[in-house]
C-alpha positions as CSV (number, residue, x, y, z in Angstrom):
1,X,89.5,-24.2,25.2
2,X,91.2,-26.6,27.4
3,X,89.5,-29.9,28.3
4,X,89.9,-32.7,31.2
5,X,87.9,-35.6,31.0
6,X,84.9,-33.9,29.5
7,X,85.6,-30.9,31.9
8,X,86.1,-27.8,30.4
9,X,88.6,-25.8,32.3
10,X,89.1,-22.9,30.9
11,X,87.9,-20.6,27.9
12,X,90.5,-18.5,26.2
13,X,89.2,-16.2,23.7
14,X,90.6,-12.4,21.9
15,X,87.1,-10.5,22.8
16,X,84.9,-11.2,26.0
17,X,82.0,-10.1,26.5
18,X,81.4,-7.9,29.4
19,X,77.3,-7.8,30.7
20,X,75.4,-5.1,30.0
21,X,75.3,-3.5,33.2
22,X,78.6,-3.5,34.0
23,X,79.4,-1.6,31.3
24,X,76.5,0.6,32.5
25,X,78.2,0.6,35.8
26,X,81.8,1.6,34.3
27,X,80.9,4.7,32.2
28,X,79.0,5.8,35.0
29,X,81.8,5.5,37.5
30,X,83.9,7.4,34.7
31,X,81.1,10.5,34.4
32,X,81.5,10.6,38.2
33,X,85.3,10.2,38.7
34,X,85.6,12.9,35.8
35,X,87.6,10.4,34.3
36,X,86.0,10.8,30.5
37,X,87.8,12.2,27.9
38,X,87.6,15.9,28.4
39,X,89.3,19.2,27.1
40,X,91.6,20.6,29.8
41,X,93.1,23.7,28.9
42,X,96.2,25.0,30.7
43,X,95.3,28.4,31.9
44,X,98.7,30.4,31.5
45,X,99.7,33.7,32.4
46,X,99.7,34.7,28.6
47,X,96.2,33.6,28.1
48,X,94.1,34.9,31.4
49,X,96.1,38.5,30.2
50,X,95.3,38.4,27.0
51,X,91.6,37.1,27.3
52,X,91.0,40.1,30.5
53,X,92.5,42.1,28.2
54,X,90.2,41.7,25.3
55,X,86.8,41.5,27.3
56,X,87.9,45.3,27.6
57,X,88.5,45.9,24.3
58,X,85.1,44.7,23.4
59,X,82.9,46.3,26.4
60,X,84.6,49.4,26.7
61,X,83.5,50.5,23.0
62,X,79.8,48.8,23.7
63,X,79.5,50.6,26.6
64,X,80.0,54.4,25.1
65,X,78.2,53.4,22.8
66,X,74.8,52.6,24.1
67,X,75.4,55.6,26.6
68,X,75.7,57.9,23.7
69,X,72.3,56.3,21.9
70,X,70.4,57.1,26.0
71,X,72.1,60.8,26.5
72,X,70.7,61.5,22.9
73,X,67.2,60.4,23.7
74,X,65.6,63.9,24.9
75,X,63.2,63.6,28.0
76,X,61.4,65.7,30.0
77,X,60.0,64.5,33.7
78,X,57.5,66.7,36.0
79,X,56.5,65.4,39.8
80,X,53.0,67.3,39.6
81,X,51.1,65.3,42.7
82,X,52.4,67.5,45.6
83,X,52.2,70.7,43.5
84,X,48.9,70.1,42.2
85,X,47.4,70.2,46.0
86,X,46.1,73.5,47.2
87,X,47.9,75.1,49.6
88,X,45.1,74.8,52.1
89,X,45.2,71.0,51.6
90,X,48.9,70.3,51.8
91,X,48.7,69.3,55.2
92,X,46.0,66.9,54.3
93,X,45.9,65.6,50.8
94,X,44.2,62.2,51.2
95,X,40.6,64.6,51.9
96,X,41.6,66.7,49.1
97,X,41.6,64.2,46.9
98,X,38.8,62.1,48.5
99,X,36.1,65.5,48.5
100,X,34.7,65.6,45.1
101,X,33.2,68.7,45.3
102,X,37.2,70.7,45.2
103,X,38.1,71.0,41.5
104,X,41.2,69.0,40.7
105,X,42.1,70.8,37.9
106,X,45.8,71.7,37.5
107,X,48.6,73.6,35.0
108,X,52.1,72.6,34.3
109,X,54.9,74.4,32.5
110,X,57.7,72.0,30.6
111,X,60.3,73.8,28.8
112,X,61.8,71.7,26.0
113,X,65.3,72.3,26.6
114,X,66.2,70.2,22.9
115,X,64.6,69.7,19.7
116,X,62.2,66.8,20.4
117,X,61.8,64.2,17.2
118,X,58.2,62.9,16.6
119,X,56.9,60.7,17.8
120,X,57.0,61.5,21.8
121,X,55.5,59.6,23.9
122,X,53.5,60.5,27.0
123,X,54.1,58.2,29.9
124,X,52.4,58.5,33.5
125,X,55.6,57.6,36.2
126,X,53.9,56.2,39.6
127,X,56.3,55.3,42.7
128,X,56.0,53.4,45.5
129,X,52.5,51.5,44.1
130,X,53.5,47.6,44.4
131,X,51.4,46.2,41.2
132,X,53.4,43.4,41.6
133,X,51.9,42.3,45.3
134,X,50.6,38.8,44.8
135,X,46.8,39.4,46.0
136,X,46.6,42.6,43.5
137,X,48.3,40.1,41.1
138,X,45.7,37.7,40.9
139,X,42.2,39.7,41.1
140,X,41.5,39.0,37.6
141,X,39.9,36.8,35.4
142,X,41.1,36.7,32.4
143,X,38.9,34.0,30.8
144,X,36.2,37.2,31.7
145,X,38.6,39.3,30.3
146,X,38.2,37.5,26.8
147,X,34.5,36.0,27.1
148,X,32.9,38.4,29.1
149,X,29.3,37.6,30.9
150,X,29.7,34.1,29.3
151,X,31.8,33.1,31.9
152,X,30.9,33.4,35.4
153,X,33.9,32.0,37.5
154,X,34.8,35.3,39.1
155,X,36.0,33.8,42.6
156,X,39.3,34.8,41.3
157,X,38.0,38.6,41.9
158,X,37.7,39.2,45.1
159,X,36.7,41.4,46.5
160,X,35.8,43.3,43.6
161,X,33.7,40.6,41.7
162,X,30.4,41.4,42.1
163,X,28.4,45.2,43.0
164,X,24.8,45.2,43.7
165,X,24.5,41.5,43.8
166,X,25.3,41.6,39.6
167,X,28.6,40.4,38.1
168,X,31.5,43.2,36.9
169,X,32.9,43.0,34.2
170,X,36.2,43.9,34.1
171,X,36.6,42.3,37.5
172,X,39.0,42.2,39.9
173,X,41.1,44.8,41.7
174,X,43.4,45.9,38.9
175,X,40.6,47.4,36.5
176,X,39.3,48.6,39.5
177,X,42.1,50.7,41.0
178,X,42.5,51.5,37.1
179,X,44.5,55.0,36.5
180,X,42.2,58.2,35.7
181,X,44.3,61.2,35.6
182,X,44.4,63.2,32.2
183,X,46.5,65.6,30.8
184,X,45.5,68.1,28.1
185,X,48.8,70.0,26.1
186,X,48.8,73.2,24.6
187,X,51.5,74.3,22.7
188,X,51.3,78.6,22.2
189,X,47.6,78.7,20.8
190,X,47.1,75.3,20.2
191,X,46.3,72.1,21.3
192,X,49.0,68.9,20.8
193,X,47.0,66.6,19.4
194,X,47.2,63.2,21.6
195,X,47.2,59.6,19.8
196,X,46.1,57.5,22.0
197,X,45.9,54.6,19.3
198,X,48.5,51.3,19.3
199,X,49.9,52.1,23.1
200,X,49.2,48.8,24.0
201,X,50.8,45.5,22.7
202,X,49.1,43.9,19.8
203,X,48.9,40.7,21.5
204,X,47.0,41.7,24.2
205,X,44.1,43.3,22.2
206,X,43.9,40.0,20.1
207,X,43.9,37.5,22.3
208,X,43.5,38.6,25.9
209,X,40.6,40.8,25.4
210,X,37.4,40.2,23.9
211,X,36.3,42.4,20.7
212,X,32.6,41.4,21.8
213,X,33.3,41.9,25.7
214,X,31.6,45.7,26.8
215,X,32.5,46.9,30.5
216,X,29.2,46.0,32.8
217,X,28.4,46.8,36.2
218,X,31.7,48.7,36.2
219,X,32.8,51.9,39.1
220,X,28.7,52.0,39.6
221,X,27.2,52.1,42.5
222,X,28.7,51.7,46.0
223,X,32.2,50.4,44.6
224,X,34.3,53.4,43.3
225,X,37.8,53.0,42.5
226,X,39.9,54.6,39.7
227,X,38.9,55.2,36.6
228,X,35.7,54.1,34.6
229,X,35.6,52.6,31.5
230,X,32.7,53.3,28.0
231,X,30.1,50.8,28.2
232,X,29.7,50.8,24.3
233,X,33.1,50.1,23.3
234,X,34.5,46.7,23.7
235,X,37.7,46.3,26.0
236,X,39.9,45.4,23.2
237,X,39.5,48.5,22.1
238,X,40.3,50.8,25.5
239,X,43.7,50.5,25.8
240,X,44.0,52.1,28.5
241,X,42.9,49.6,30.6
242,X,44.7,47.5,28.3
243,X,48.2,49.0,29.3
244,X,47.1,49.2,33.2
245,X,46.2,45.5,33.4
246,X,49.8,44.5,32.6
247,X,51.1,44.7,35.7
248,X,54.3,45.7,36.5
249,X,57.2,44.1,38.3
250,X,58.8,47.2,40.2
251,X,57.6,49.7,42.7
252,X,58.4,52.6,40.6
253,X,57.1,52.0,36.9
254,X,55.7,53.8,34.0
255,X,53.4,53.6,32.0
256,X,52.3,54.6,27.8
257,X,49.4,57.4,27.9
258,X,49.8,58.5,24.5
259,X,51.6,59.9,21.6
260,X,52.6,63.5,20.8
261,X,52.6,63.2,16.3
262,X,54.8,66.3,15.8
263,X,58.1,68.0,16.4
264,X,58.6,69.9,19.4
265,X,61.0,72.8,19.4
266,X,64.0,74.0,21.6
267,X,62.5,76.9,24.0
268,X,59.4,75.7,23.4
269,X,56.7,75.8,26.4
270,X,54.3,72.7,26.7
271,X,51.1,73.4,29.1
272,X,49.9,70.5,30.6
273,X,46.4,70.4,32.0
274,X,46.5,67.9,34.6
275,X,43.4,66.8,35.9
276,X,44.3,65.5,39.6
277,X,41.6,62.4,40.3
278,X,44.1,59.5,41.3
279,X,44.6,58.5,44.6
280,X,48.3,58.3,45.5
281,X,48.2,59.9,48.7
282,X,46.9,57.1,50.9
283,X,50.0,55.1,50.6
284,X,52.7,57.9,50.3
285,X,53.1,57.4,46.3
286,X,54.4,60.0,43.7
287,X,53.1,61.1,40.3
288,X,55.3,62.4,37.3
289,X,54.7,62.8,33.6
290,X,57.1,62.1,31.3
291,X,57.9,63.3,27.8
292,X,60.3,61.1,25.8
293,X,61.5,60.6,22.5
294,X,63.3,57.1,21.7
295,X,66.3,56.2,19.9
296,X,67.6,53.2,18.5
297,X,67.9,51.4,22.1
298,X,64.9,52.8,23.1
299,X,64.5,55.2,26.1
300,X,66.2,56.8,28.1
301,X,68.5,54.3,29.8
302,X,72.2,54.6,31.1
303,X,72.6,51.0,32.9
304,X,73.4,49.2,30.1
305,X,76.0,51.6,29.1
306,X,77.6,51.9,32.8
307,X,77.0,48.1,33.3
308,X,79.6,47.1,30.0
309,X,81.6,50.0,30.7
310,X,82.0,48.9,33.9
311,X,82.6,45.5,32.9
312,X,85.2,46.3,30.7
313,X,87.5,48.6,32.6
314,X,87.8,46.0,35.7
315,X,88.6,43.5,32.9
316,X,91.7,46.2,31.6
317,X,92.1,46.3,35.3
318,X,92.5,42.7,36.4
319,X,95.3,42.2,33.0
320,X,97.0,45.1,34.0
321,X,97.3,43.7,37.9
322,X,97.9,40.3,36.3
323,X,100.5,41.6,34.4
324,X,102.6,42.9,36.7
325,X,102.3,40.0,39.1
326,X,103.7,37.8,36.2
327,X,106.6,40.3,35.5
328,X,107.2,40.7,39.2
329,X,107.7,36.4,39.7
330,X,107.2,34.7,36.3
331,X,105.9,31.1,36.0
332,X,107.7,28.5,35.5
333,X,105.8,25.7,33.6
């Protein structure tokens, strides 16, 4: 410290301290410069190759793979809603299906073309029905869903909230337009027994629908949709509705009817009994029903096989390309 007649001049010291917002100021204006201490790889030749190179290596065997686990799941898919029309009616299906008094009864033939492991499942295909439109969406309740009469708030509903001045419950337009085509097989003589227990997800008959909740009001009267419902078993319990009222996010979905318990056969002959009641013809939709087993990956599948197969031979590809290139004019770094 220097001093002139009482004057201090000047201040020398080994650490000054800088204010606390200019060193605010300074790493900020090093995060944005990019000017930080950072790991900067040099991307040579030798390691774009040899990292190209390996994604192949790795995708290529993940690929075949997962297409070998979907092409030995066994699966057998029937479009039954033109068929199942009478000839007189295939010009005009929607009053077929609308005139109650024609029988909608119907029989299909599946030939197992490979030994089928138990369990199969039974899934209904529907195409071209948009469950995922934002009105259909949101006419439920699903406080109602869980409490039942005890809670009135239904606005959410419309327009299917309320039928002869009384309260629905399961409101809304999803339980209302609710699938009601069966299916009956026969195998030879006998009957394939159906299990029609556990298709739904265990959370959703905990905790989204009440085990005190009983359908009320519901496809009676004026308002008739899709299917109806038991009045004297609780809604946790009809999982069918259960599996409906998870919407899906794709115009083409399917959907868990049931479960076949036992093995079925090469050559063997399936009869299905369809029973014809849902309304797809309105809108230009399609009906199919599906037998499947499941393997490891689940069902029947092939995208994820073609997607890393895929992935990995552009990545062989690209090394090969990039390869040449650097044999062709090397480098210099």
């Amino acid at each position: 410290m220097e001093v002139d007649g009482g004057r201090i001049l000047k201040v020398s010291s080994g650490a000054q301290s800088i204010p606390r917002h200019s060193r605010k100021h300074k790493a900020f204006y090093q995060f944005t410069q990019q000017s930080l201490p950072a790991c900067k790889p040099v991307l040579t030749p030798a390691w774009v190759i040899t990292t190209f190179l390996l994604m192949g290596v790795i995708f290529i065997p993940i690929g075949l793979i997962t297409l070998h686990a979907s092409e030995n799941v066994v699966e057998i898919v029937d479009r039954y809603d033109t068929e199942c029309v009478p000839e007189a009616f295939r010009s005009n299906k929607v009053a077929y299906i609308k005139d109650n008094s024609i029988p909608k009864n119907c029989s299909r033939y599946l030939k197992v073309y490979k030994h089928m492991k138990a369990p199969i499942n039974i899934y209904y295909q529907l195409d071209n029905y948009f469950q995922n439109h934002r009105r259909y969406v949101k006419s439920k309740n699903d406080r109602q869903l869980l409490h039942g009469l005890g809670y009135n708030d239904t606005g959410s509903c419309k327009p299917e909230e309320s039928n002869n001045g009384l309260p629905i419950v399961p409101c809304g337009l999803i339980a209302w337009s609710l699938f009601n085509d069966t299916y009956t097989l026969i195998r030879g003589r006998s009957e394939l027994k159906v299990n029609r227990k556990n298709i739904a997800w265990k959370s959703d008959r905990d905790h989204k629908f009440g085990k005190s909740v009983y359908p009320f009001n519901f496809q009676n009267g004026t308002l008739m949709g899709g299917g109806k419902l038991h009045p004297r078993i609780p809604l946790s319990d009809q999982e069918d509705l259960i599996v409906w009222m998870r919407t899906a996010a794709l115009p083409s979905f399917r959907k868990l009817y049931g479960r076949i318990e036992e093995d079925l056969n090469a050559d063997d002959v399936v009869v299905v009994n369809v029973t014809n009641n849902y309304n797809t013809y309105s809108f230009g939709g399609k009906k199919k029903l599906i037998l499947s087993t499941t393997g490891w990956l689940g069902g029947k599948n092939n995208f994820l096989g073609l997607a890393c197969t895929s992935v990995g031979s552009s990545s062989i590809f690209i090394s090969i390309v990039f390869l040449l290139l650097h044999m062709k004019n090397p480098r210099i770094l």
